[in-house]
C-alpha positions in Angstrom: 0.8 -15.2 -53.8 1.1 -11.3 -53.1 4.6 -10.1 -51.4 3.9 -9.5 -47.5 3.1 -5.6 -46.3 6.2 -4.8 -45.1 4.3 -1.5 -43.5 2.3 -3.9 -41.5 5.3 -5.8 -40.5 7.3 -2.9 -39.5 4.1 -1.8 -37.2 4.2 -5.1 -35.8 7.6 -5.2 -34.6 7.0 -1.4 -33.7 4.1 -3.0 -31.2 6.5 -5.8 -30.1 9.5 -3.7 -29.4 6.8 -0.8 -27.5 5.6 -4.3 -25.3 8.8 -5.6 -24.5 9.9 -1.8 -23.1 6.6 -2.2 -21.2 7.7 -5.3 -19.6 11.1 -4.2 -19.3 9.7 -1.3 -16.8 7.3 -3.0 -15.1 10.6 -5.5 -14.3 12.6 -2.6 -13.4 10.0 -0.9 -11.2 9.1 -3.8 -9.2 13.2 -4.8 -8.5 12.6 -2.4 -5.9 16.2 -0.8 -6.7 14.6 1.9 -9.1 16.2 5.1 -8.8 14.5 8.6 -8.6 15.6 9.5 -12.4 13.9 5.9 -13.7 11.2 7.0 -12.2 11.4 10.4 -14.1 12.5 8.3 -17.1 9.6 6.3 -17.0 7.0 9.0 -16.3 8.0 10.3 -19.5 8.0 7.3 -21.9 4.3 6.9 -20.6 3.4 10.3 -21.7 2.9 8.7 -25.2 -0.4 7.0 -24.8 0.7 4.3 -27.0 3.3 3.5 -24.0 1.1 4.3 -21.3 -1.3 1.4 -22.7 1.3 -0.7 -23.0 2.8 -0.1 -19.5 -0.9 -0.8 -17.9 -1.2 -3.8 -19.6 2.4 -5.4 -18.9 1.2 -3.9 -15.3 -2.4 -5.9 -15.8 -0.3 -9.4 -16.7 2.0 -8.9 -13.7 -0.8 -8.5 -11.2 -2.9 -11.8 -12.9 0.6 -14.0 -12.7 0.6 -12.9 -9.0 -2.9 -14.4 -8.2 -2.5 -17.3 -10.2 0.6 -18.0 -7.9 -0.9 -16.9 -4.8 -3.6 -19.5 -4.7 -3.9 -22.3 -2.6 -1.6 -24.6 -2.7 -2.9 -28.2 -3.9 -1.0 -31.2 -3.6 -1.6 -34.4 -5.7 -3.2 -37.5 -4.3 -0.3 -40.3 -4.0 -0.5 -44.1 -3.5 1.6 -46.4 -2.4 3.9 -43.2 -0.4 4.6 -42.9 2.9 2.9 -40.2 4.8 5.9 -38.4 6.0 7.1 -38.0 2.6 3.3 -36.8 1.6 4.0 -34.0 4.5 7.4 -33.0 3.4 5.9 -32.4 -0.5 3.5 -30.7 0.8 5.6 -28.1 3.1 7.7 -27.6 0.5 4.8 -26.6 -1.8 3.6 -24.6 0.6 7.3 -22.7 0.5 7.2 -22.7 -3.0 3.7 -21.1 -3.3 4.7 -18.6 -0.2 7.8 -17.6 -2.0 5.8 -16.6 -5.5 3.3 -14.9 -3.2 6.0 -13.4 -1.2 7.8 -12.5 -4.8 4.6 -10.8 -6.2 3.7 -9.3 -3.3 6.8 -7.5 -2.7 6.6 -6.4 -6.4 3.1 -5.1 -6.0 4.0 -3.0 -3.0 7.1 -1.5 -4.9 5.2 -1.0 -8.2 1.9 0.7 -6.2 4.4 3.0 -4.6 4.6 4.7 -7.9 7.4 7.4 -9.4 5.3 10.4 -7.2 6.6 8.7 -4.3 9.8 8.0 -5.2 10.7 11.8 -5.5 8.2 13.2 -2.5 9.5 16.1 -0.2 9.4 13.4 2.9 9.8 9.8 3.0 10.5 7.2 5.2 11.2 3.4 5.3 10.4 0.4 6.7 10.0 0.6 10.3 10.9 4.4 10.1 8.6 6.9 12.0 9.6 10.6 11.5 8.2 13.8 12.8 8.6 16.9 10.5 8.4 20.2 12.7 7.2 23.1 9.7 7.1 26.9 9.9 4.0 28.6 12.2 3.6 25.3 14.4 2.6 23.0 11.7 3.8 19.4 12.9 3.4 16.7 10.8 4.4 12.9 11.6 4.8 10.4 8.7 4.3 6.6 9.7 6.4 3.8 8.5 6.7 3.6 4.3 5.0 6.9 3.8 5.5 9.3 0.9 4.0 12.9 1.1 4.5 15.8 -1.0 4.4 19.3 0.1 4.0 22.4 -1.4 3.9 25.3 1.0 4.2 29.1 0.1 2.4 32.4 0.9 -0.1 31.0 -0.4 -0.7 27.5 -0.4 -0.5 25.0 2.3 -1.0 22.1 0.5 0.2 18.1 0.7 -0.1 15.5 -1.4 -0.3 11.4 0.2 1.1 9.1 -2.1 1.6 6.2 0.1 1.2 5.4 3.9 -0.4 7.8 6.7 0.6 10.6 8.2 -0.7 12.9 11.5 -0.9 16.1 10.8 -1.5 19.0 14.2 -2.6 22.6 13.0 -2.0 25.3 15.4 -4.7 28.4 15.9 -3.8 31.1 13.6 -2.3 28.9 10.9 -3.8 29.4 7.2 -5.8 26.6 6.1 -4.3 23.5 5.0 -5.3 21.2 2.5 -3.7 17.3 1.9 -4.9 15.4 -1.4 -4.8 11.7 -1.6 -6.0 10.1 -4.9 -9.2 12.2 -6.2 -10.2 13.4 -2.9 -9.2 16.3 -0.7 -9.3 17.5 2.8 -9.3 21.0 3.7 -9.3 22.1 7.3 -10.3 25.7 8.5 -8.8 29.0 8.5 -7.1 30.4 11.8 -8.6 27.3 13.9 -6.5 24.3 15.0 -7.0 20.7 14.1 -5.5 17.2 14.4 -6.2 14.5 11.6 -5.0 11.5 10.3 -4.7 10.3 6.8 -4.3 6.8 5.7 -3.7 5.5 2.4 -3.3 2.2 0.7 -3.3 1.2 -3.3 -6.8 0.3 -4.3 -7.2 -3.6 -4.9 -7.1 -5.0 -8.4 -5.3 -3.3 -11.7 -6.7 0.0 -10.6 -4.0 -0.1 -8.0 -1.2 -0.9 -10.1 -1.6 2.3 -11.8 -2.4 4.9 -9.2 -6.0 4.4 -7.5 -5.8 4.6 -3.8 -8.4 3.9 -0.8 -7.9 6.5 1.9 -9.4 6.4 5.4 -9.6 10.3 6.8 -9.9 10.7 10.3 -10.2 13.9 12.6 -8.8 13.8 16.2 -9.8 17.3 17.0 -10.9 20.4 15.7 -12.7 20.2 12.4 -12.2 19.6 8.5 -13.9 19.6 5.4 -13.8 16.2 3.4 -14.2 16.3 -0.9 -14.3 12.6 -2.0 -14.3 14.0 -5.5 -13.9 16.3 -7.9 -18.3 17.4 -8.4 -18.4 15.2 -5.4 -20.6 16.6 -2.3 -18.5 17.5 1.0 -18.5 15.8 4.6 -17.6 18.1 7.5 -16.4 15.9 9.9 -15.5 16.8 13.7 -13.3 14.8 16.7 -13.7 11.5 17.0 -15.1 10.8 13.1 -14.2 9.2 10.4 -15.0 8.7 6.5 -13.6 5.9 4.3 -13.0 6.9 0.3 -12.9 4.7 -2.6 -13.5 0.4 -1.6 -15.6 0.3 1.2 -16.3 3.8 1.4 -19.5 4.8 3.5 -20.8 7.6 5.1 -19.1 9.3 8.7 -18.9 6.7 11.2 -17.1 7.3 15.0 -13.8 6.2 16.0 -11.7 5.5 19.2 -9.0 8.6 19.0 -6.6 6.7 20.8 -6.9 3.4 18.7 -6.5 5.7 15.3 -3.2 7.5 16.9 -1.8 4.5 18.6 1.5 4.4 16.4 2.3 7.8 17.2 3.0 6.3 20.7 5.1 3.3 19.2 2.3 0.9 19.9 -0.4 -0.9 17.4 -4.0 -1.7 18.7 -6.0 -3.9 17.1 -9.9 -4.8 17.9 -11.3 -7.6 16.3 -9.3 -6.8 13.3 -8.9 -9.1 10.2 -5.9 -10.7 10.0 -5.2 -9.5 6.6 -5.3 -5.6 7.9 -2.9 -6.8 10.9 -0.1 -8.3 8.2 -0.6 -5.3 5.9 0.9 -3.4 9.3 3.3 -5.5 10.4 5.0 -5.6 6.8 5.2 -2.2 7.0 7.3 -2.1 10.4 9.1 -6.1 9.7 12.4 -6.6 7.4 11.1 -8.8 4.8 7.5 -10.5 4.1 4.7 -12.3 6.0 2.2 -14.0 3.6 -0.8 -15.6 4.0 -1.1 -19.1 2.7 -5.0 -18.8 3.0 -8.2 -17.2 2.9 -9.4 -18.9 6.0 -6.3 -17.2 8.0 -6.7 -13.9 6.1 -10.0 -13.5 7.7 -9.4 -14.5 11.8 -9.8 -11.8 13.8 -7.0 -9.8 16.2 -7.5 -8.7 19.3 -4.4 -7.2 20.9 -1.6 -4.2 21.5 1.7 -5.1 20.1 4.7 -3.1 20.1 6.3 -1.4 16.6 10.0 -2.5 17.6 9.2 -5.3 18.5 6.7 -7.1 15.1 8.7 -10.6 15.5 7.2 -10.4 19.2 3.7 -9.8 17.5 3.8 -12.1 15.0 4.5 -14.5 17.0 1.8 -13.7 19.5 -0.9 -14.0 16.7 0.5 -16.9 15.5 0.3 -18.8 18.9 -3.1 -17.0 19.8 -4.8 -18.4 16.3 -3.1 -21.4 16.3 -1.8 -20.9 13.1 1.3 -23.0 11.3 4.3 -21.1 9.8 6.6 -21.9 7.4 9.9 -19.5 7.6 12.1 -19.3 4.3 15.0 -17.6 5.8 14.9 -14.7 8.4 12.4 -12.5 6.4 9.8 -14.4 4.7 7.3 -16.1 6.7 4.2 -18.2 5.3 1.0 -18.2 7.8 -1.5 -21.1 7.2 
């Protein structure tokens, strides 16, 4: 029997030790207590594309354990047991399942937020709306959990959306501006004024965990210039329209203005809206997690104007309005069936 390789042993462990760092920062990022310099730290270990491979593959494994935990709950036929037992195994599965969901959830959101964001030139938290007031007249108002980057000199005017959505209201006169989120751009016009509105979410499945984006682009007033792309064709789009980029993308459809701008006024309006969309903007504005325990609740439909101080009022609105059950695992995390 020949002596092992010791070179392909010492590769091996070389793979194992590169996996376990993987792991280690996948861990680390999704704590959500990651620090501005981890996120530098890690930025660089990636830059080796050995690491970066491993890091989107921990990343891959993370996102797979979450929907293995997420799925519906299924609770095992018993004889011989009393029903009200049967009822309180099964609430407590559903807890269990909603906490994991919950858990992965929260760890998704933190990990799709990404080291860009954690170092952007304006930020803001849950439940946070801030208005930034920029030389010439440029305003531009970041919703709750956004993460925008600007770089503004004599000559450029440009933003980067990492997470979120912002407003952004260009005076006449100002130089054109232009605000990139994933691989497309919008650029308005030079010397006229324009409103807009730029929405951003990470892009379902692994693509998402490491940087893809969909982005809804709306225009309020005025005019801008759309690039879904790089070689892409562009979309001119005027008030009142609006062009969806990356899942679900289409062509320019219309919008109501006031609908698309309703959180500027403290206020969030929802027509016939899937319930998924309207927990996706309550989390955003509510301490803590809601979580749907189903696909059949994901998909109801909203109707309604809530209040953003007020989501416990909202939630429980919904809830009553679609009849739905709730299971509450302290003050933050709620599971909707």
């Amino acid at each position: 029997m020949s002596a092992p390789n010791q070179q392909s042993g010492s590769a091996d462990d070389t793979d194992k030790s590169v996996a376990q760092e993987a792991r280690a920062w996948v861990v680390r990022l999704t704590s959500g207590t990651a620090t501005q310099d981890e996120a530098r730290a890690l930025a660089a270990w990636r830059i080796d594309p050995e690491h970066d491979a491993a890091f989107r593959a921990a990343a891959g494994l993370w996102k797979q354990a979450g929907h293995a935990l997420a799925g519906p709950a299924r609770v095992p036929v018993t004889r011989g047991v009393p029903h009200e037992i049967s009822r309180r195994r099964m609430l407590r599965r559903v807890a269990a399942g909603g906490v994991a969901s919950a858990s992965i959830a929260a760890a998704g959101a933190t990990l799709a937020l990404r080291w860009p964001a954690l170092s952007a030139t304006y930020r803001t938290g849950t439940g946070e709306i801030r208005t930034v007031a920029l030389a010439g007249g440029l305003r531009i108002e970041l919703d709750a959990e956004t993460a925008l980057d600007a770089h503004l000199d004599d000559l450029r005017q440009d933003f980067v959306l990492h997470a979120g959505s912002v407003a952004v209201t260009i005076p006449t006169g100002r130089a054109a501006v232009a605000l990139g989120v994933g691989e497309a751009r919008l650029v308005t016009e030079p010397g006229q004024p324009a409103e807009f509105i730029v929405r951003c979410k990470p892009r379902e499945g692994l693509s998402g965990w490491v940087g893809g984006v969909d982005a809804e682009m709306s225009c309020l007033s005025g005019s801008v210039t759309i690039v879904p792309a790089s070689g892409t064709p562009a979309t001119r789009l005027t008030a009142g329209q609006e062009i969806r980029i990356g899942q679900g993308a289409g062509g320019v459809h219309p919008i109501d203005i006031a609908q698309a701008a309703a959180w500027r006024r403290g206020l969030l309006v929802f027509r016939d809206t899937p319930l998924s969309e309207v927990v996706d903007d309550l989390n955003r504005y509510r301490p803590g997690r809601i979580v749907l325990g189903s696909s059949a609740a994901a998909a109801r439909r909203v109707t309604g104007i809530f209040h953003l101080a007020r989501p416990d009022e909202a939630l429980s609105s919904i809830r009553t309005a679609l009849a739905l059950s709730e299971v509450r695992l302290g003050e933050r995390l709620v599971i909707l069936r």
